[in-house]
C-alpha positions in Angstrom: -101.4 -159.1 -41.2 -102.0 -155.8 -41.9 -99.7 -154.2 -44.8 -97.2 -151.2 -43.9 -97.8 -147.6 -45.3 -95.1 -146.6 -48.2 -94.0 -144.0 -45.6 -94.3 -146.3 -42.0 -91.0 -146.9 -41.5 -88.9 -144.7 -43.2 -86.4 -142.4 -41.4 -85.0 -139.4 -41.5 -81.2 -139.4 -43.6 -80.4 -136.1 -43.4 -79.0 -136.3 -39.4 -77.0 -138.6 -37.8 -78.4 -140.0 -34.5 -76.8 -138.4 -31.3 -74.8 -142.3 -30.9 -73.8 -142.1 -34.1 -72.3 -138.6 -33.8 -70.3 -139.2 -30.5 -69.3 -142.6 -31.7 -67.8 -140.5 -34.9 -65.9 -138.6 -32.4 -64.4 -140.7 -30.3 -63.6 -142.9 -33.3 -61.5 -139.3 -35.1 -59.7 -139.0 -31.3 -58.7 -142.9 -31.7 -57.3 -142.2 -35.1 -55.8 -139.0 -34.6 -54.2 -139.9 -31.5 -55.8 -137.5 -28.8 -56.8 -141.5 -27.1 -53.8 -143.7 -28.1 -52.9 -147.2 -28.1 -53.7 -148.4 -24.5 -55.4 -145.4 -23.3 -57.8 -146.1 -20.4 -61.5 -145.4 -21.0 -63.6 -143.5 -18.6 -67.1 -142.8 -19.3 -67.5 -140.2 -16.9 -64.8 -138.2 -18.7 -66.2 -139.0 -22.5 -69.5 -137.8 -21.0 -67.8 -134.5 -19.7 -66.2 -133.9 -23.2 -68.9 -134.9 -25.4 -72.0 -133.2 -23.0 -74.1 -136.5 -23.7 -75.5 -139.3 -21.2 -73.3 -142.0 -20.1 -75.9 -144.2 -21.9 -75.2 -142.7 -25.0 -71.3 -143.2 -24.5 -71.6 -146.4 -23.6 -73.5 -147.1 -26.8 -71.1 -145.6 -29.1 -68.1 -147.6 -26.9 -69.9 -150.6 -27.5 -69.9 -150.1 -31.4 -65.9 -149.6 -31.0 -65.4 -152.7 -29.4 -67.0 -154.5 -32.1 -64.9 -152.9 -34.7 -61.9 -154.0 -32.3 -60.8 -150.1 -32.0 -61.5 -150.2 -28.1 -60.4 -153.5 -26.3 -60.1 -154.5 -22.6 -57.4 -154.6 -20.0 -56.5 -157.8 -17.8 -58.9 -156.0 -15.5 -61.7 -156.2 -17.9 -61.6 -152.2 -18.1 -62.0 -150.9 -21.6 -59.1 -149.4 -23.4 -57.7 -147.8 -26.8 -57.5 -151.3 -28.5 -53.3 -152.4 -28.6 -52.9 -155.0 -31.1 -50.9 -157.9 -31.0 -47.5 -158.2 -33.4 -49.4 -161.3 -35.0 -52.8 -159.5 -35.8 -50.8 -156.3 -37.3 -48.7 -159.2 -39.4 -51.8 -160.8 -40.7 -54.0 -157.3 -42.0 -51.0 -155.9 -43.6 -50.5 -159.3 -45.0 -53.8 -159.5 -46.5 -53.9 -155.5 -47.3 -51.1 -156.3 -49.3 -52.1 -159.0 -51.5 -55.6 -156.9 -52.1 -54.4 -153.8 -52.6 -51.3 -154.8 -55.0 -54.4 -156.4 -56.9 -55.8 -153.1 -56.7 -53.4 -151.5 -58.4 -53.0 -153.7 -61.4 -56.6 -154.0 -61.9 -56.8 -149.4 -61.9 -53.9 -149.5 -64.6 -56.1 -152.1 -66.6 -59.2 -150.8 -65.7 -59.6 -147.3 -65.0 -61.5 -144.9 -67.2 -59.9 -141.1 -67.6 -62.1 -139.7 -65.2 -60.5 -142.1 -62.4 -57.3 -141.6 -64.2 -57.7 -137.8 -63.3 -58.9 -138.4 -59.9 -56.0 -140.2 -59.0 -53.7 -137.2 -60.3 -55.3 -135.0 -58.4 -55.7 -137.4 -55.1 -51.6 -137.3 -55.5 -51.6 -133.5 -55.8 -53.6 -133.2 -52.5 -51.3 -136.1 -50.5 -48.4 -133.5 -51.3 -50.4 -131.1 -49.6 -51.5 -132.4 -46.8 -48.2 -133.8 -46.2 -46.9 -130.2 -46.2 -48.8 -128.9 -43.8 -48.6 -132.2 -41.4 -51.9 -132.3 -40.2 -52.4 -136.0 -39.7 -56.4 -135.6 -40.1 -55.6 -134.2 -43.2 -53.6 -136.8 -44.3 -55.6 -139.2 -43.1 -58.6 -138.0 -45.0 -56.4 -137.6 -48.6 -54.9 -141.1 -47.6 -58.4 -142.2 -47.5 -59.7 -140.9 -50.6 -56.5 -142.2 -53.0 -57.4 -145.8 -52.1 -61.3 -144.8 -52.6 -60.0 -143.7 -56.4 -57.9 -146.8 -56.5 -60.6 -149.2 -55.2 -63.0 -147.7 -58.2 -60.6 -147.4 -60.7 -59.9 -151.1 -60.2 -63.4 -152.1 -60.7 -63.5 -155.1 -58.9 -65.9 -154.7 -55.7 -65.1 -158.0 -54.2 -61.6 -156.1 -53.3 -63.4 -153.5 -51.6 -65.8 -155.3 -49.6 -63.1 -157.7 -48.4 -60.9 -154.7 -46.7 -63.8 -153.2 -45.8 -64.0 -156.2 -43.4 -61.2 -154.9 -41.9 -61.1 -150.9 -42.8 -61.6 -149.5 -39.1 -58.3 -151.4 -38.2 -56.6 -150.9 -41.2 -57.5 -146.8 -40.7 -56.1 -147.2 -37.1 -52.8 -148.9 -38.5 -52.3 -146.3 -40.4 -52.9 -143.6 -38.3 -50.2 -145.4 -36.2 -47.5 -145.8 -39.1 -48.0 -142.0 -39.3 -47.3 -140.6 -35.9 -44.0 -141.6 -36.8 -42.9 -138.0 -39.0 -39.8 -139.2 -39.7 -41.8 -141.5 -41.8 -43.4 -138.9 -43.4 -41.4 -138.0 -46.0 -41.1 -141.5 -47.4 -45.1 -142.6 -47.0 -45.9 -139.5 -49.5 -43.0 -140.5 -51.9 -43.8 -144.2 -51.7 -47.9 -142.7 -52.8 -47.1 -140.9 -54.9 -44.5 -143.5 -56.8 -48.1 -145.7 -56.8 -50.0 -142.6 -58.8 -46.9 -142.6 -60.8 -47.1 -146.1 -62.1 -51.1 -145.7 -61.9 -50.6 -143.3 -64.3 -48.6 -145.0 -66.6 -50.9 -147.7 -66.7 -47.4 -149.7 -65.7 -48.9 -152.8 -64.0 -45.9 -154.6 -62.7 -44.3 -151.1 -61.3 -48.4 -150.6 -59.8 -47.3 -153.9 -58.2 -44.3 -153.3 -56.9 -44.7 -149.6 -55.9 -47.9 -151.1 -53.9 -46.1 -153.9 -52.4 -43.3 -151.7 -51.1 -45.8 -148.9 -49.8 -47.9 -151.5 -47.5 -44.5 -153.1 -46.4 -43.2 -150.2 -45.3 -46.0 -149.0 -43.9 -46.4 -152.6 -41.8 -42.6 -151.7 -40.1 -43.8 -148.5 -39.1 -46.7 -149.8 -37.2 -44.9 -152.7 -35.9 -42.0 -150.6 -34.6 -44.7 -148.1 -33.0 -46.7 -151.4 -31.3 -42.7 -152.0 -30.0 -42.6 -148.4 -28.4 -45.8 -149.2 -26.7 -45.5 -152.5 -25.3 -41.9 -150.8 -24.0 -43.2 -147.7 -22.8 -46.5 -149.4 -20.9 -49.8 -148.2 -21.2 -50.1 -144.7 -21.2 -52.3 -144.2 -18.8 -50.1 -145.3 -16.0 
């Protein structure tokens, strides 16, 4: 067998491949609502929007599906993934138990520089919240558990809801298109940098605990407004 060059098969990092970039996009219209819940997919419109081959869409779909963001109708047509009230029931349930671990590992664990990140990453939720922008506070969202998941310096924690992050991402983007909940989601946050803070473990715990089930009614009463309203598309 003849032995590879150093240089044979490696690839270029510094650009994302053309799937890659329209799967990115339909993945930040799922999220941000511009396709929601139920939504029919047409290719022929995605290719329209996106100025790529249908190929390339249907590529980039195909990755959705298998993250269980885009699902399929009775027809077998593909559609904005709706889940089930016993599949949102069971990732919150295990989000919870992980994440309240989370929390009293970073009070235990974390080292001043996560310490400061996490003050920050709470200053920056108030912002976005502000200005209620839900890519924005999606993306600050995002990056307080990426502190807390550090801080708490356990990776096992982290690879297990990254199992189930796309999901988890689209529940939440879910329990926020509810604004009246707004105002609550960024005070229940920021009572979890509080505690974080105070390196208080059991109110970590409970701060966490209350954060993720409140954040599970939210979805579950928007799931309730869909299954009532029908599928959008209709």
């Amino acid at each position: 067998m003849n032995a590879l060059a150093p240089s044979s098969l490696r690839v270029d990092r510094t650009h994302k491949t053309l799937r890659a970039q329209v799967q990115d996009a339909i993945y930040d219209a799922i999220l941000d609502g511009v396709l929601p819940p139920g939504q029919k997919i047409v290719e022929r419109e995605l290719c329209a929007s996106t100025g790529v081959s249908r190929t390339i869409v249907r590529e980039a779909l195909a990755r959705l599906e298998e993250k269980g963001l885009i699902g399929r109708d009775g027809a077998n047509a593909m559609i904005v993934a709706v889940m089930t009230e016993g599949e949102v029931a069971d990732i919150y349930e295990l989000r919870a138990a992980l994440e309240v671990l989370a929390a009293r590992l970073f009070t235990q664990r974390a080292d001043t520089a996560q310490m400061d990140a996490i003050a920050a990453s709470s200053a920056e939720l108030g912002e976005a919240f502000a200005k209620g922008h839900l890519a924005d506070i999606r993306s600050a969202t995002t990056r307080f558990y990426d502190i807390l998941l550090d801080g708490s310096g356990n990776r096992e924690i982290a690879r297990s809801l990254n199992a189930m992050i796309d999901r988890i991402y689209f529940l939440r983007s879910q329990s926020m298109s509810d604004l009246d909940r707004h105002r609550d989601s960024l005070r229940e946050m920021q009572s979890i940098a509080d505690a974080l803070l105070a390196r208080d473990p059991e109110a970590a715990e409970k701060a966490t605990q209350d954060h993720v089930a409140a954040a599970a009614r939210a979805a579950q009463r928007q799931l309730c407004r869909l299954n009532k309203n029908g599928d959008p598309a209709e």
